[in-house]
N, C-alpha and C positions, 0 to 999 in steps of 0.2 A: 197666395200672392195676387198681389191686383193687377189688373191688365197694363194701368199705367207704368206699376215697378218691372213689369214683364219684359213690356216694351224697349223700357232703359234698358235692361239689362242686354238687350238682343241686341242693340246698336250700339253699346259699348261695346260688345263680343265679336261684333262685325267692324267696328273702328279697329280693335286687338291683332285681329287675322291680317301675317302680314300681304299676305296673298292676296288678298279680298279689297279692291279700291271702291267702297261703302258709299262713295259721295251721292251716287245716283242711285241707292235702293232705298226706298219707302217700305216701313214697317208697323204695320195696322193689326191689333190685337183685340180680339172679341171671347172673352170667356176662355182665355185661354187659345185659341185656335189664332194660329200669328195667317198671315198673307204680305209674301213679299212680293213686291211689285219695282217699277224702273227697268233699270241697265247696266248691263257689267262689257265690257270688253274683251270677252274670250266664254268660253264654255266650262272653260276650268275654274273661272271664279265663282259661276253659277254654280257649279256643282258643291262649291267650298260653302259658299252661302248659304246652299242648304244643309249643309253636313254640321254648319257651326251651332246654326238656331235650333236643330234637331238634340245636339247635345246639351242645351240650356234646362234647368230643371223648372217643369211650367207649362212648359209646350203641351197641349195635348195634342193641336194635330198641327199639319202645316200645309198653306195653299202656295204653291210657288209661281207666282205668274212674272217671274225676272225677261227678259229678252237680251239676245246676247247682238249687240252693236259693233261690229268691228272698227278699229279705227279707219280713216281715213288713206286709202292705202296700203290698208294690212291684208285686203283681201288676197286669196290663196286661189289658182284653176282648181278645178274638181280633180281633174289626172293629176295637179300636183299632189293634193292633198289623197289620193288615192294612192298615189306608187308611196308616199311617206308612212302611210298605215299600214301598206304592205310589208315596207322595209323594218317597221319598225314590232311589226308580231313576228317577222320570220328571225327577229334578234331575240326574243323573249324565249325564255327556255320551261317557263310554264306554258304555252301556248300549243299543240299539236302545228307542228308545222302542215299548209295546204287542206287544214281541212276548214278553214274558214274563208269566205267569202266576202268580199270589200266593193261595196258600192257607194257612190257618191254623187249627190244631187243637192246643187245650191247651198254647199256646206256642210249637209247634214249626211253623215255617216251611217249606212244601215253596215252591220255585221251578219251572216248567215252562213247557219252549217250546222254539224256535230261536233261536242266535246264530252270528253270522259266526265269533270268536275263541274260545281259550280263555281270554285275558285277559280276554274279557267273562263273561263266566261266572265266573270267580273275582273280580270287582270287583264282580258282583251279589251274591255272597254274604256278602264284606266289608261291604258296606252295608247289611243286613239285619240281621246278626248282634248288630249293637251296638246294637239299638234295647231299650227296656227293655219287660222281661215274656217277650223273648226263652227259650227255654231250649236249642233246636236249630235246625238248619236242614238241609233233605233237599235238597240241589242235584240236580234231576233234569233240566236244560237239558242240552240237545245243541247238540253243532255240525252245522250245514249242511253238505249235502254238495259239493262242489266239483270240478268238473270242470276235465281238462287241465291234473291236476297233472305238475308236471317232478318230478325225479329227488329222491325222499325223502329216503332213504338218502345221499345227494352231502350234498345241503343241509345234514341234520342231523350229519352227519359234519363238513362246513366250519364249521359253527357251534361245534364243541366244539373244535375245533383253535385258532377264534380264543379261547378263551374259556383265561384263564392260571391260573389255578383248576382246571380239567380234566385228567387224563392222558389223550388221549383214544385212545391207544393201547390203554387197559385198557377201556375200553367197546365192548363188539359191537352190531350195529344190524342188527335183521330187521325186514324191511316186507313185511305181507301184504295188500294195495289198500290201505286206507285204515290200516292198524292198526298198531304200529309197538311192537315189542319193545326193549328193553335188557336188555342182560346183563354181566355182568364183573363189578368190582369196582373201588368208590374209597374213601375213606378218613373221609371225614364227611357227614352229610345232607345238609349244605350244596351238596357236590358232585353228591351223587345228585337235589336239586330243580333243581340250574342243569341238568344231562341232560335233566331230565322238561320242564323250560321251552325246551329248544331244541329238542327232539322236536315239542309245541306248537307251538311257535311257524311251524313248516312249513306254510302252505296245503295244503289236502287232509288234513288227520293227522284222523282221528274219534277215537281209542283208544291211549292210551299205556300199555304194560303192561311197569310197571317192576320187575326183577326181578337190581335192583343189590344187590348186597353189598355190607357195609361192614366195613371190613376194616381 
């Protein structure tokens, strides 16, 4: 595909999303590698924008330099926008209640602490992200560590075999204690997050360090 049809297609896709007000992002395509650049008005649509062009078949990589503008007005105190984050992980029932930590500086949302999953960790961030006055969030939760883990490597290998979406012939898998690489090549993001999700998803994983191609 040409960079030119690439391009269309990512700004139709970003017109499409109804979540996504597209008018102020600029989208520059080089060999495949997109860079969005502009303005969105929340955190949430930043995040959308990149999850949309990530799903376009084409992409090989993506540089996202969006800034998030709030309107005029919309701005949120730090304590407000902290006691809302509070309120709003001690209601989520994927979340460990009190073991995470909420700080807030000029917008931007750091999280810290221990969690069991990486599913919780990416649900705490979800939940943060969309509250208004928002403009970032720094996910720095870790996962616990976990002893008398079984065989990494088996698991996360059984898991891409079942998954019909995967070639999982083309992905290599090195595990060093806890840490757990990918390598190879698949064909859309799509495939390279389902990888990174079933690497997680193993009891014992601390570190996935994905270093898939897309091809």
């Amino acid at each position: 595909m040409s960079d030119l049809n690439l391009r269309k297609f990512i700004l139709e896709e970003l017109e499409f999303q109804p979540d996504i007000d597209a008018a102020n992002i600029g989208v520059t395509v080089e060999n495949g590698v997109v860079t969005l650049t502009g303005h969105v008005n929340s955190y949430a649509q930043k995040i959308s924008a990149e999850r949309a062009v990530k799903g376009i078949k084409g992409v090989r990589a993506l540089a996202e330099e969006i800034q998030v503008r709030l309107e005029k007005g919309a701005g949120t105190a730090d304590d407000t926008i902290a006691n809302r984050a509070a309120n709003i992980l001690s209601w989520s029932s994927d979340v460990p209640e009190g073991d995470i930590k909420i700080m807030v500086q000029n917008g931007w949302i750091t999280l810290e602490g221990e969690v069991d999953w990486q599913y919780q960790k990416e649900t705490a961030e979800r939940a943060v992200r969309k509250l208004s006055g928002v403009v970032g969030v720094d996910n720095r939760l870790t996962l616990r560590p976990r002893v008398d883990v079984a065989d990494i490597r088996q698991r996360i290998e059984d898991a891409l075999k079942r998954n019909a979406e995967i070639d999982a012939k083309a992905i290599h898998i090195k595990v060093d204690g806890d840490v757990v690489r990918l390598e190879g090549r698949v064909h859309l993001w799509r495939e390279r997050q389902i990888a990174e999700r079933a690497a997680w998803s193993v009891p014992g994983v601390r570190k996935v360090d994905d270093h898939l191609l897309i091809a």
